[in-house]
C-alpha positions in Angstrom: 98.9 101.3 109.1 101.0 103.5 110.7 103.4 106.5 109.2 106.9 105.6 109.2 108.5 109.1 110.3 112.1 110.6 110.6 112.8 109.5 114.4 111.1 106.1 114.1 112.5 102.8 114.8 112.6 101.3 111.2 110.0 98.5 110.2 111.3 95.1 110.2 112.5 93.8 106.4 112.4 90.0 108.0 110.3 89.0 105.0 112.2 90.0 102.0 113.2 87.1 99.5 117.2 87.8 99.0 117.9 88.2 95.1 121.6 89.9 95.2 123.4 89.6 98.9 123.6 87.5 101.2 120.2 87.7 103.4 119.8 90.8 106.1 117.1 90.0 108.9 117.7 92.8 111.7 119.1 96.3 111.0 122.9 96.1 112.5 123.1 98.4 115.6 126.5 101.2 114.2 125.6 100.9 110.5 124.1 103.3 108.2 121.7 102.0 105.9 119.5 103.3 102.6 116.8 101.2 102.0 115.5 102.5 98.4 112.1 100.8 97.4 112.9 100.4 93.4 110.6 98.8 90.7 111.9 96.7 87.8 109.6 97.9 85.6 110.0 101.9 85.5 113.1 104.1 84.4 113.4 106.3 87.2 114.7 103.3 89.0 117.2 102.4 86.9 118.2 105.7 86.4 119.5 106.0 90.4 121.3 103.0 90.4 124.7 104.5 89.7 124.1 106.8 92.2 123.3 104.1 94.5 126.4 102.4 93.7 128.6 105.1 93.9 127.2 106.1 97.2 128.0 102.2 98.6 131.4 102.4 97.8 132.0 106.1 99.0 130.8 105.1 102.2 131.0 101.4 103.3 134.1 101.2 105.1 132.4 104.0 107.4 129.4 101.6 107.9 126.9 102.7 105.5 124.9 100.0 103.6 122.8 100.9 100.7 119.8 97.8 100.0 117.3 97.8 97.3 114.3 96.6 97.3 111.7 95.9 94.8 108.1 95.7 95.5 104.8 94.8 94.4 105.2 91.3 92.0 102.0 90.0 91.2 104.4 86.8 89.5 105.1 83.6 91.6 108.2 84.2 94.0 110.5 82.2 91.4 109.0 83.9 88.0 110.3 87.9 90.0 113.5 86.2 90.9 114.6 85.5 87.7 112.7 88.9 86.3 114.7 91.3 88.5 117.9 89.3 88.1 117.7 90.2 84.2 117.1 93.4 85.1 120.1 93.9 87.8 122.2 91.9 85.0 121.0 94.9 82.8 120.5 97.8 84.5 123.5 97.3 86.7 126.1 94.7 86.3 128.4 95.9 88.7 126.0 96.3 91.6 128.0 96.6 95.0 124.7 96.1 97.5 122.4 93.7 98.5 118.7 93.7 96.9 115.3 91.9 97.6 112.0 91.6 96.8 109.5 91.9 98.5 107.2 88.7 97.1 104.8 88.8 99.7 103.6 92.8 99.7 104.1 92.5 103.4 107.4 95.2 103.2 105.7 97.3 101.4 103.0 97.7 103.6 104.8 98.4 106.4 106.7 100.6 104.5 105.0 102.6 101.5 101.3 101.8 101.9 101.1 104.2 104.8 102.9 106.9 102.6 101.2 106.5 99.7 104.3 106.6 97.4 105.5 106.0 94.8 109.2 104.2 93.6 112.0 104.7 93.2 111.7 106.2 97.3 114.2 106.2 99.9 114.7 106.3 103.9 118.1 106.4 105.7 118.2 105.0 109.0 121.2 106.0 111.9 123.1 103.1 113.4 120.6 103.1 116.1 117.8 102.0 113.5 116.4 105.2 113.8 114.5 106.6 110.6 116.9 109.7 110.1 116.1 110.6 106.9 112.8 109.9 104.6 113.0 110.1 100.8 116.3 112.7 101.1 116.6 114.8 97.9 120.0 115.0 98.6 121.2 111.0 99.6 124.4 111.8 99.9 124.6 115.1 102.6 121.9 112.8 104.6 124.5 109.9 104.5 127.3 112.3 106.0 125.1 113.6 108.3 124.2 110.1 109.7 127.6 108.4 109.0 129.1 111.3 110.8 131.6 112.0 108.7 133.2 115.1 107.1 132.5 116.8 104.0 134.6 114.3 101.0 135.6 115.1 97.8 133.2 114.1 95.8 133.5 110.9 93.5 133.4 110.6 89.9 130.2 109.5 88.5 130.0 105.2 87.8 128.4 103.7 85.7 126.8 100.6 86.5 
């Protein structure tokens, strides 16, 4: 296992099963990306999606792309599909980013095994697929900083 750091290339997300989005294989070279590991079954998860939300339509049109991805499903593949697309449906109808899941355990342990986390936990990468940021406390300065963009008036607070 090996540490994902702030300076690292970022892990590969090749084996995520697409629930929301239409299916990401390679990090694009010039985008910004969050990648927030989430759980269906805890609060604190759904708690952050508004932020997430907001924070994806702040900043797409400067490149930034926010994914979710939830992780460890001891279910079949099709029994967590349908589970975390109640729960999006729920939690966050108007959901404005791409999410997986990660059916197989082999994201996570690329990912959060070697940190010994736990969700909902976050890394922004730079558009060179560069770990920039790991589990920010402040997602938005991070973004601005790796968007390179200047300070914006901040957005109102949506809902999901």
């Amino acid at each position: 296992m090996v540490d994902v750091k702030v300076g690292d290339s970022a892990p590969s997300i090749i084996d995520v099963g697409w629930v929301r989005g239409r299916p990401l294989e390679t990090f694009q070279p010039g985008n910004v990306y969050i990648l927030v590991f989430l759980t269906a079954t805890g609060g604190g998860c759904a708690e952050i999606m508004p932020d997430l939300v907001q924070l994806q339509e702040k900043y797409r049109t400067d490149g930034l792309e926010v994914i979710g991805i939830v992780i460890k499903w001891p279910t079949t593949a099709a029994a967590a599909r349908v589970y975390v697309n109640a729960w999006l449906n729920q939690t966050c109808p108007n959901l404005n980013f791409r999410v997986g899941v990660d059916f197989t355990g082999q994201i996570h342990s690329l990912w959060m095994d070697p940190i010994h986390s736990v969700v909902p936990y976050s890394f922004v990468l730079d558009r060179g697929g560069k770990v920039a940021s790991v589990h920010p406390i402040d997602l938005d300065d991070v973004v601005r900083k790796a968007l390179d963009v200047s300070q914006r008036k901040a957005t109102p607070h949506r809902r999901c």
